[in-house]
C-alpha positions as CSV (number, residue, x, y, z in Angstrom):
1,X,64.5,1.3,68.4
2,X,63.2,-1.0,65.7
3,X,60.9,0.1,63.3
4,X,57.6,-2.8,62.6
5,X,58.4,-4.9,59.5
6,X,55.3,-3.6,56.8
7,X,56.2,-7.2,55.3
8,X,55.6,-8.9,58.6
9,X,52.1,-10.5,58.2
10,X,53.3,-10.2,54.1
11,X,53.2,-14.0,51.9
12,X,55.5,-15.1,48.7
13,X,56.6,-17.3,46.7
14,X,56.7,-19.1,43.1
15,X,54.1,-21.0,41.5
16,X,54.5,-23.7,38.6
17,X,51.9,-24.0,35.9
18,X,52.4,-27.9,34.8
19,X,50.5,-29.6,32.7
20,X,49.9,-31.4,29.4
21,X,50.2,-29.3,25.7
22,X,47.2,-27.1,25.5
23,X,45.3,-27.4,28.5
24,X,44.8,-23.9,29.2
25,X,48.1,-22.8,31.3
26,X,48.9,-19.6,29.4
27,X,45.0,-18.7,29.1
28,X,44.8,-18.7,32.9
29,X,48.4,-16.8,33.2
30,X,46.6,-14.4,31.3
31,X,43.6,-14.4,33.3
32,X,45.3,-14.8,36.9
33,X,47.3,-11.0,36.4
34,X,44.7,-9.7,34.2
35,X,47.3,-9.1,31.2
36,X,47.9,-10.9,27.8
37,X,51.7,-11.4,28.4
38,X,51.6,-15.4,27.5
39,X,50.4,-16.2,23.6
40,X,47.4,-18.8,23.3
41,X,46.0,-20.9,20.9
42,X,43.8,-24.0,20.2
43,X,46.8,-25.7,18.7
44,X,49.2,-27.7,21.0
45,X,52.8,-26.5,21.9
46,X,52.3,-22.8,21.5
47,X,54.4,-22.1,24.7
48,X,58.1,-22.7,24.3
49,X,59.5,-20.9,26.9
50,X,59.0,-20.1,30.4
51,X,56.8,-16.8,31.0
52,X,56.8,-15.2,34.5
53,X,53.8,-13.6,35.5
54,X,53.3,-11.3,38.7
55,X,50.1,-11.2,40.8
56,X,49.8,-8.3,43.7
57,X,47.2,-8.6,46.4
58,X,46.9,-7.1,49.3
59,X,48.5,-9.7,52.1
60,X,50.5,-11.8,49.2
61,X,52.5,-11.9,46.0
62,X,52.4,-14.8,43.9
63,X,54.9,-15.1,41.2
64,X,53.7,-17.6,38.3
65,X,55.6,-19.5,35.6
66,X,53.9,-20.5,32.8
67,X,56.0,-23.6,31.3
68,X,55.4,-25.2,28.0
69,X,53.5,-28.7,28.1
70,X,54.8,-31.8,28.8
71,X,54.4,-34.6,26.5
72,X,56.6,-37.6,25.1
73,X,58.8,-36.4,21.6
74,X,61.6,-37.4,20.0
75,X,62.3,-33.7,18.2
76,X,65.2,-32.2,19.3
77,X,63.1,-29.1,19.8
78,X,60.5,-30.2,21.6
79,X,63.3,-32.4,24.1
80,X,64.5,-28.9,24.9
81,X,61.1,-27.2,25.5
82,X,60.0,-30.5,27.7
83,X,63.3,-30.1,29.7
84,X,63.0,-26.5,30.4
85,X,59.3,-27.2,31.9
86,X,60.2,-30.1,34.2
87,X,63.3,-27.5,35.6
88,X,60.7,-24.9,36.5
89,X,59.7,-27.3,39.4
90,X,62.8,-27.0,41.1
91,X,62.6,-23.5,41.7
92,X,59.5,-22.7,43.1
93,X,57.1,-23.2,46.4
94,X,54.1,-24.6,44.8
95,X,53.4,-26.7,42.2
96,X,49.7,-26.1,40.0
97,X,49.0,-29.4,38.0
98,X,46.4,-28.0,35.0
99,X,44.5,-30.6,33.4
100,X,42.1,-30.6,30.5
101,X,38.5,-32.2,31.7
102,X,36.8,-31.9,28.3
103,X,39.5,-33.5,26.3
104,X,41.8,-35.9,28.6
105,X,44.9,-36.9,27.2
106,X,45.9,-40.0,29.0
107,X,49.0,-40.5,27.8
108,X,50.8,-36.9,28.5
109,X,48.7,-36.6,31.9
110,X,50.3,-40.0,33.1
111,X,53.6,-38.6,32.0
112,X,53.1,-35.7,34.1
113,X,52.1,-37.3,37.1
114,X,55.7,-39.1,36.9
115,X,57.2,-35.7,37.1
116,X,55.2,-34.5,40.2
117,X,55.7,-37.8,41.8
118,X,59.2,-36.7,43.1
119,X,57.8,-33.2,44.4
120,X,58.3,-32.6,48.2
121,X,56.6,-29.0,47.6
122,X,52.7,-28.7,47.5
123,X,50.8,-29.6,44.3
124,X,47.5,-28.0,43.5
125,X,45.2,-29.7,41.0
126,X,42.9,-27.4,38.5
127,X,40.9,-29.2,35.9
128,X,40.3,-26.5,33.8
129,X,37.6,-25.9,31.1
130,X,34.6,-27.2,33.4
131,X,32.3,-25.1,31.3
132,X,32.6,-28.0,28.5
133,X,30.9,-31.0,30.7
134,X,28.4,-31.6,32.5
135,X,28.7,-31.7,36.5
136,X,28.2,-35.3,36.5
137,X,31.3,-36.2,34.5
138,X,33.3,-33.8,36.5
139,X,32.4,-35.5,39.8
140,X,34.0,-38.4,38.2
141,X,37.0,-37.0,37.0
142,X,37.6,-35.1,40.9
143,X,36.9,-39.0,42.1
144,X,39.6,-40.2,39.7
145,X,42.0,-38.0,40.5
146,X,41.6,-38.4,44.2
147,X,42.6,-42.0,43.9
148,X,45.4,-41.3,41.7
149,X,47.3,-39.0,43.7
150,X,47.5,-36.7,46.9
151,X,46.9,-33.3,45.4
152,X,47.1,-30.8,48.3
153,X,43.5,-29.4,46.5
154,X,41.6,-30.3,43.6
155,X,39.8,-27.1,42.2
156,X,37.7,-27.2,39.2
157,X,38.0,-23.7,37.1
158,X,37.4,-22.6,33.8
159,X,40.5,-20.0,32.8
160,X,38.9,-19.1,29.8
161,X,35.4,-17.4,31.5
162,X,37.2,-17.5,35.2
163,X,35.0,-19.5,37.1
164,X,36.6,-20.4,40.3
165,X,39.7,-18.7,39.8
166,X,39.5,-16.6,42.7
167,X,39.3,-19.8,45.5
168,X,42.0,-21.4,43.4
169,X,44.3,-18.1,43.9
170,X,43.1,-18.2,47.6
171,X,44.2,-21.9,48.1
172,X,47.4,-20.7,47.0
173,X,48.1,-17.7,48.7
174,X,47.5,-19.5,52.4
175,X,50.2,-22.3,51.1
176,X,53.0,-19.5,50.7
177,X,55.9,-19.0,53.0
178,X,56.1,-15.4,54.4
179,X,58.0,-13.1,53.2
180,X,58.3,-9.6,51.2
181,X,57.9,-9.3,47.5
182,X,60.3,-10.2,44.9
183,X,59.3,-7.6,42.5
184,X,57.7,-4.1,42.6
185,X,54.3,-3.1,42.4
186,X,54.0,-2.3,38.5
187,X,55.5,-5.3,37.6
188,X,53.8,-8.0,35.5
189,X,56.4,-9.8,34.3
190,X,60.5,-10.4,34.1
191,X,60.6,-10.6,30.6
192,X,61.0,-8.0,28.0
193,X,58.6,-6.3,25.6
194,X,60.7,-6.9,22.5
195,X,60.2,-10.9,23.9
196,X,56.6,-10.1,24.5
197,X,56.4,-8.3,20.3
198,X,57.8,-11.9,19.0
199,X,55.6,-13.9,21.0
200,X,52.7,-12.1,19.4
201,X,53.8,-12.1,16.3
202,X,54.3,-16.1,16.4
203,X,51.0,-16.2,17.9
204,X,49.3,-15.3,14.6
205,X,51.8,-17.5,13.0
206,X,50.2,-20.3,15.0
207,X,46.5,-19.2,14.2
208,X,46.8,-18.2,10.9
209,X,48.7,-20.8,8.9
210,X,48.2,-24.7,9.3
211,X,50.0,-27.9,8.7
212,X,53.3,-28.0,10.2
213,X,54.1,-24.3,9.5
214,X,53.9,-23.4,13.0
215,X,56.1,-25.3,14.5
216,X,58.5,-25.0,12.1
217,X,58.8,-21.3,12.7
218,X,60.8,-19.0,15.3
219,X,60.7,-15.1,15.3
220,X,63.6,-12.5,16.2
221,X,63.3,-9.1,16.7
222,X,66.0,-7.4,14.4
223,X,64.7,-3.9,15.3
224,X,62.9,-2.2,18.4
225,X,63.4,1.3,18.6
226,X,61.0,4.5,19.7
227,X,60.7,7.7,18.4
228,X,60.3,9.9,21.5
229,X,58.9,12.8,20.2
230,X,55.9,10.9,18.3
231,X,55.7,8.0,20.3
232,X,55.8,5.9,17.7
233,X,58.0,2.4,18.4
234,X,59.8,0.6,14.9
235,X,59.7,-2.8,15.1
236,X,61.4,-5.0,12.7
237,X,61.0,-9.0,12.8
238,X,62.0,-12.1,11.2
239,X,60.3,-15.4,10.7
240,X,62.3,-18.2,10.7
241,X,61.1,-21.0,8.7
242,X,62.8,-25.0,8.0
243,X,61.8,-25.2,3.8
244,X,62.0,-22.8,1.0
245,X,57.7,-24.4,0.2
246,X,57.4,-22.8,3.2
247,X,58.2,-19.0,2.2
248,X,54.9,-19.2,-0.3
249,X,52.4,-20.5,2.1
250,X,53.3,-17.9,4.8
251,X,53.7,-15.0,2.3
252,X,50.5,-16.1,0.4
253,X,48.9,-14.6,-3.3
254,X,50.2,-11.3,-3.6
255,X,51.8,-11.3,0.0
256,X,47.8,-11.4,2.0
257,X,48.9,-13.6,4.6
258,X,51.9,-12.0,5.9
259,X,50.0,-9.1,5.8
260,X,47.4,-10.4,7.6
261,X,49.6,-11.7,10.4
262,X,51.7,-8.5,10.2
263,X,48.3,-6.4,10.7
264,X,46.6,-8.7,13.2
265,X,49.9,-8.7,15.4
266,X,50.7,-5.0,15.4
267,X,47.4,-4.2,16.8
268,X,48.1,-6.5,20.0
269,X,51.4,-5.0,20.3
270,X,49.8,-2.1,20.2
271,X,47.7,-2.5,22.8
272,X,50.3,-4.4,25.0
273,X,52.6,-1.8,24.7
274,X,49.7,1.4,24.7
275,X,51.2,2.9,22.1
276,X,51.0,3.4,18.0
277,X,53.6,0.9,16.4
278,X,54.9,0.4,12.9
279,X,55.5,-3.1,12.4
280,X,57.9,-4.8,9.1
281,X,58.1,-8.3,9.0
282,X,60.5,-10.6,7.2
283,X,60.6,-14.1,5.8
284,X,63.7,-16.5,5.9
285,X,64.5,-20.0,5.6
286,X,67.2,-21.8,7.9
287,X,66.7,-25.4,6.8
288,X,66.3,-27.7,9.7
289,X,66.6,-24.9,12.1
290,X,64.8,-27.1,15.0
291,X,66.8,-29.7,14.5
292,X,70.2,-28.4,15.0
293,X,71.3,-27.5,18.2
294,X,73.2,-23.9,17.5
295,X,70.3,-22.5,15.2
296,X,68.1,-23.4,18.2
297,X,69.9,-21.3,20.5
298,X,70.4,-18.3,18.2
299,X,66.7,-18.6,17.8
300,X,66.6,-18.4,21.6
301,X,65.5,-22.0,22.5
């Protein structure tokens, strides 16, 4: 006799977060599994690679993968980072357009409405960051975009204080084939917590230096061990930077901004990983690194 499938009524599948540099995709990753596992920040091109995020609910599983934006750029770097976000939308069931209602960028959102063009699967549209204009201007953006193309749903939301959210989510989950769930219960995401360290680490690269210091640094962890009977997890980590006038700016007077970043990103590891953490960081130049193929790869890009 066979025993009732518990997955029977159960939905799953893979959801694509698309969209233009910086409008919002990793802020609502965060915000859709209610964990920081995707680094944000107000300057463009923080995300370089993909980040899987897992959702659990009741009836449905929804697997998200936050890609990096897609824009127009003739560095190597970014080509790589643009190709690996396009790829994402060949492996999964629906596709979530994100787009930027308070600041439009006409140019990157035409480029990614090429992209989707080809797209057989579902796409969702959410214009995120409705809190910044008024409903008027909104109404004419939803107008716009009706005429433009034939979104399966467009959903206003704002990731950031996570207005509508939840009926986005809900629009998703009834588009899902069924099936069990790819991962189990506890999981939040595929990738690993020494990954998750570096990403937070070039987080505060990103919001505490300007100019073109962030995106001319990488981190590596060299170190990640845990001393079991304190608890305590070592962490070294290198930043990678292209020019020796570099080396000063991040290190600053009397070493104050490396501290700063070192400081400001062990206490998110910290509380990512719920544990005390003793954090060393390092400084070194490979010149060029993002524009030579190999460096990029042992950089993992």
């Amino acid at each position: 006799m066979m025993k009732n499938n518990p997955y029977q009524n159960f939905k799953s599948g893979f959801v694509a977060l698309f969209g233009a540099p910086n409008t919002g995709k990793s802020t609502l990753l965060n915000r859709l599994i209610g964990e920081k596992i995707s680094i944000t920040s107000k300057k463009p091109q923080t995300t370089r690679n993909r980040i899987l995020g897992v959702l659990h609910r009741p009836s449905a599983q929804l697997v998200f993968i936050d890609t990096p934006g897609v824009h127009h750029d003739k560095n190597p770097l970014n080509i790589r980072i643009v190709e690996e976000a396009i790829s994402a939308l060949g492996d999964v069931d629906i596709v979530m357009v994100l787009l930027d209602v308070a600041k439009p960028d006409p140019g990157s959102e035409n480029y990614v409405i090429e992209k989707i063009k080809e797209q057989k699967r579902p796409v969702i549209l959410a214009l995120n960051k409705i809190d910044l204009v008024k409903k008027k201007e909104l109404l004419a953006v939803i107008d716009k975009w009706s005429d433009i193309y034939a979104f399966h749903a467009i959903i206003p939301v704002s990731a950031k204080h996570g207005t509508q959210v939840d009926a986005l989510v809900n629009t998703m989950e009834n588009l899902l084939p069924n099936g069990p769930p790819f991962f189990p219960e506890d999981t939040l995401t595929d990738v690993p917590e020494r990954f998750i360290a570096s990403e937070m680490i070039r987080e505060k690269v990103f919001r505490l230096t300007g100019q073109e210091i962030p995106y001319s640094s990488a981190v590596t962890i060299e170190a990640f061990k845990e001393n079991r009977k304190t608890g305590l997890i070592k962490i070294n980590a290198t930043i990678h930077l292209e020019r020796d006038s570099q080396k000063g700016i991040i290190i600053g007077k009397k070493g104050e901004k490396l501290k700063k970043i070192g400081e400001n990103a062990r206490i998110e590891i910290e509380k990512f990983l719920g544990t005390r953490v003793y954090l060393k960081l390092f400084v070194r130049v490979q010149k060029n690194w993002s524009k030579d193929t190999k460096a990029m790869r042992r950089l993992g890009y």
